[in-house]
N, C-alpha and C positions, 0 to 999 in steps of 0.2 A: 447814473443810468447809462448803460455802454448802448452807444446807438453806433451802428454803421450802415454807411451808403450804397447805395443798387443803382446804379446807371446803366438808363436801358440806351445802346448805343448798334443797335442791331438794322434799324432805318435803311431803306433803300433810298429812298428821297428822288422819286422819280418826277417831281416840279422840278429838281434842280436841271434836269434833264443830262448834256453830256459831263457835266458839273460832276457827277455819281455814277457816273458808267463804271469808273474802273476800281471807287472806292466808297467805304460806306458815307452816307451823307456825315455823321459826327468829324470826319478824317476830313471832312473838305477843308482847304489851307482858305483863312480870312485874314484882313490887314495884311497881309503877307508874309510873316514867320508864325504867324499863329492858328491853329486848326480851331474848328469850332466845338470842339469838347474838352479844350483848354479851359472855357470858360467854366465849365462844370466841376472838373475836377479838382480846377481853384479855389472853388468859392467853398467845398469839401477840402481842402488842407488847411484854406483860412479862417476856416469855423470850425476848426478843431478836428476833421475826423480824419483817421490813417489807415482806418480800413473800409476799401471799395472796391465794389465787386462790377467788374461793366460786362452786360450782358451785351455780348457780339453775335451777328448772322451773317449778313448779306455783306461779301466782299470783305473780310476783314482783314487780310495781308496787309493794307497800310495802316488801318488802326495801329494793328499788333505790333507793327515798327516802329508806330511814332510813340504809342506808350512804355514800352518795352517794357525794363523793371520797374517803372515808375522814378528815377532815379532826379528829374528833372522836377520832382513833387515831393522830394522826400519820402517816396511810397517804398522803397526798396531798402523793408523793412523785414524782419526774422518774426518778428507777431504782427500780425495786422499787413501794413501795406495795400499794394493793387493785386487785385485776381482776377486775369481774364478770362472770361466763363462764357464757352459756347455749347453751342446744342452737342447731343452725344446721342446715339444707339445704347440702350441696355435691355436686360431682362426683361424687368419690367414696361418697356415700350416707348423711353422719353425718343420723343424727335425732334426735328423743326420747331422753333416755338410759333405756337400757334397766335398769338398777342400778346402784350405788354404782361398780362397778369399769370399766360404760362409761363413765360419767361424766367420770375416770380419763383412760381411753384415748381418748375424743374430747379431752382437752385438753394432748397430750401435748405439741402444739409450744409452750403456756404455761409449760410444765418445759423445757425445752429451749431458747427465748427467754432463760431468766432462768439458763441455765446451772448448774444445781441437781444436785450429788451425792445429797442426801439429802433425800426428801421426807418432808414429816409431814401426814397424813392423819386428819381431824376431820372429828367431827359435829356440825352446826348447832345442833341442837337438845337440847342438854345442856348439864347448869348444873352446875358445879364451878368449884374455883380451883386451877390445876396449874401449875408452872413447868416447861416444858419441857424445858429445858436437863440435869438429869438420863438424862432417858431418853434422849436425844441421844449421851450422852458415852457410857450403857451400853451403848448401838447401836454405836457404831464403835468401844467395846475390847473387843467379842463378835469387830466384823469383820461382822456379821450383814446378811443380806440384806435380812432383814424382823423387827423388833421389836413385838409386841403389847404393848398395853397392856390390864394384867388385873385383876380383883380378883373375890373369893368372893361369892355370892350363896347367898340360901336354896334350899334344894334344888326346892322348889315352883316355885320361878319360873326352875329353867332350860330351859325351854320356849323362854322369850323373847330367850335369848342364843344366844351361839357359845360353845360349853365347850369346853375342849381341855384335855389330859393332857401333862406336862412330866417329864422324870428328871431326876436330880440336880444339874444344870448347867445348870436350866430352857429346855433345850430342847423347844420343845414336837414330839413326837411324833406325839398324835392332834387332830381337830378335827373337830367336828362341830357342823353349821349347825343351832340349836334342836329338841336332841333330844326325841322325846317322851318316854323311859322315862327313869327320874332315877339311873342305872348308869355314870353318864359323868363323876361328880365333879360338883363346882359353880364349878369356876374359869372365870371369864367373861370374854371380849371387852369392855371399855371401849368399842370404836371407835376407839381411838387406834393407830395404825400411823405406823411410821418403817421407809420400804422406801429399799435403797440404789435410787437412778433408774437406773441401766444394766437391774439385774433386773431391776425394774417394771416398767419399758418393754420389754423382754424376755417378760415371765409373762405381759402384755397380751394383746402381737402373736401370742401363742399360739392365742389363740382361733380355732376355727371355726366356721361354720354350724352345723354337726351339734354341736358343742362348745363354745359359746360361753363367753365368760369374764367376765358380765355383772357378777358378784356377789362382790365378796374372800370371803366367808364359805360362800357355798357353792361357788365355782368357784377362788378362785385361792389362798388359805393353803392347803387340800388339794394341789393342786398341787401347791406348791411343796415340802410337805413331802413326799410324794410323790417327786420329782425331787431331793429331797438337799438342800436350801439351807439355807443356814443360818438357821432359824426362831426366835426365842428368843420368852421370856414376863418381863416387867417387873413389875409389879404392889405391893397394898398386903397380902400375906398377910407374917407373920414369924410364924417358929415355929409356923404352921400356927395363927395368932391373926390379926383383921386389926388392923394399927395405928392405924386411927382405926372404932370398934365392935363389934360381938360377935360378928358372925357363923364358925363355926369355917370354915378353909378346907380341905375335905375329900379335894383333889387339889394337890399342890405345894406347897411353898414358897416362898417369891418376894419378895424385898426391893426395896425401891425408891421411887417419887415417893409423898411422898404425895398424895393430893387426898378432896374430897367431890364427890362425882358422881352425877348422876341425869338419866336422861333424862324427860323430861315426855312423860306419856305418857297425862295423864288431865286433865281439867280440876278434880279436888279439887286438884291439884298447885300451882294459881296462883291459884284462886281464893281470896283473903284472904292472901296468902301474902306476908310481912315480909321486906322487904331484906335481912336478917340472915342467914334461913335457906331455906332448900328441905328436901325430905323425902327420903328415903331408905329403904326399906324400911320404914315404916311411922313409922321414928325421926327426930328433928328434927337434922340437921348444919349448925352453927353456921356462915356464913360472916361470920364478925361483924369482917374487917379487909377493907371492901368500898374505899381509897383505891386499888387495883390494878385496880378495875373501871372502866373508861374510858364515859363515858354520853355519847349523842348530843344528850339534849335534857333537861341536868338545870335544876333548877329555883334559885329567885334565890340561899336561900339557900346554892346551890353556890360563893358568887362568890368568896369564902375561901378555898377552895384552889387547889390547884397548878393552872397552867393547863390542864397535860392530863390534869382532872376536867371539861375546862368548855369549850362552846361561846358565844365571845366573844358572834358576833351575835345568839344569842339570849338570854343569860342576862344579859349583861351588860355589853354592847357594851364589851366589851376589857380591860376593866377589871379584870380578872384578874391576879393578880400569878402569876408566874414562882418557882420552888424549884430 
């Protein structure tokens, strides 16, 4: 089943404050030779996939530099590779993306070009280490339309997510775009989606004027669960414990990928902040096996490893040995 990736990387990131003035938040540099849609992009070469599409908006000159041909990912490729995909004027009307799920739906002949049953849908600006390939496989022996990716948050902060309610066979039933009243569980939206492409492209074209279907979290998971599809939930809760920290998970159970995940959402989040690690609810989660992290502009002493740690022309003109 040919899946490829949508990285929505278009973010202004106005928490970060002058942090994003001049560039989009995914472009912000962390640990210090590494941006924060390094992590994304890697965790999409080391689960297999060579074709990704990152949807760009707001300030995207240093995206565009630092991804260039993808050549530091092995994406600078003749079929497949990276394609970077911004808003466009046409005939028909596309402009500014209006939300994550226009976003989506203006690049739908990019799914369809690349002939893609199964797409996987990420956000730019979030730092974990995920292997994809898991939730992939639990997507198509659901048969699922659309798989979320989930994990427990403290009840305080689900303000800021999508919660949704699951029964026993982690279908999710409810979903609700950052509720205000804290009645709704704490099981949370990742941003990671695996939608089969005929429904996508289906739940899109739904949209109307009076209806739009600008946004997955507030216009189109409702939906769909809504109209019957088969919705499910993935995630890192077991035994209602999460696998990797403490927080109890207070709606579902849910077995599956692990990962550390955080979206950067604040500038204490980067500032001083060690290759190693990122924060996470207040707690420090280890990414202390960082040779899976593909960098675009690492430094000399990179020259020792495997090649696809290292851009030749810069670090070390070639000189790089092969594993």
């Amino acid at each position: 089943m040919r899946t490829i990736a949508m990285i929505l990387a278009g973010g202004e990131g106005t928490r970060l404050t002058v942090l994003s003035e001049e560039r989009a938040k995914p472009a912000v540099p962390f640990a210090g030779k590494f941006r924060i849609i390094d992590f994304t992009i890697s965790n999409c070469v080391n689960s297999g996939i060579y074709t990704v599409g990152i949807l760009t908006q707001y300030r995207p000159h240093s995206l565009n530099d630092h991804i260039g041909i993808g050549k530091p990912w092995d994406l600078d490729r003749s079929r497949g590779g990276v394609r970077l995909l911004q808003p466009y004027q046409a005939r028909k009307g596309q402009n500014w993306y209006a939300g994550t799920a226009d976003a989506i739906y203006q690049n739908l002949n990019f799914i369809r070009e690349n002939r893609a049953e199964n797409v996987l849908i990420l956000s730019g600006d979030h730092i974990y280490k995920m292997d994809y390939r898991p939730m992939i496989d639990y997507h198509l022996a659901k048969g699922a339309d659309l798989t979320v990716g989930v994990m427990p948050v403290p009840l305080e902060e689900t303000h800021r997510f999508g919660i949704m309610m699951v029964d026993d066979e982690q279908r999710i039933v409810q979903f609700y775009e950052k509720p205000k009243d804290r009645d709704k569980g704490n099981l949370a939206s990742m941003g990671i989606y695996v939608f089969n492409a005929n429904t996508l492209e289906r739940r899109l074209s739904e949209g109307r004027p009076d209806k739009p279907r600008n946004d997955f979290g507030k216009d189109v998971i409702p939906a769909m669960i809504a109209a019957g599809d088969s919705v499910f939930a993935l995630g890192r809760c077991r035994h209602s414990r999460l696998v990797l920290g403490d927080e109890p998970c207070v709606v579902g159970a849910v077995t599956g990928a692990r990962s550390v995940q955080r979206q950067v959402a604040h500038p204490d989040q980067i500032r001083g902040a060690p290759a190693s690690q990122s924060r996470t609810s207040g707690k420090g989660r280890q990414l202390d096996d960082l040779e899976w992290l593909h960098c675009a502009r690492p430094g000399r002493e990179q020259c020792s490893q495997p090649r696809r740690l290292c851009q030749p022309r810069r670090c070390c003109q070639g000189q790089c040995r092969d594993e």
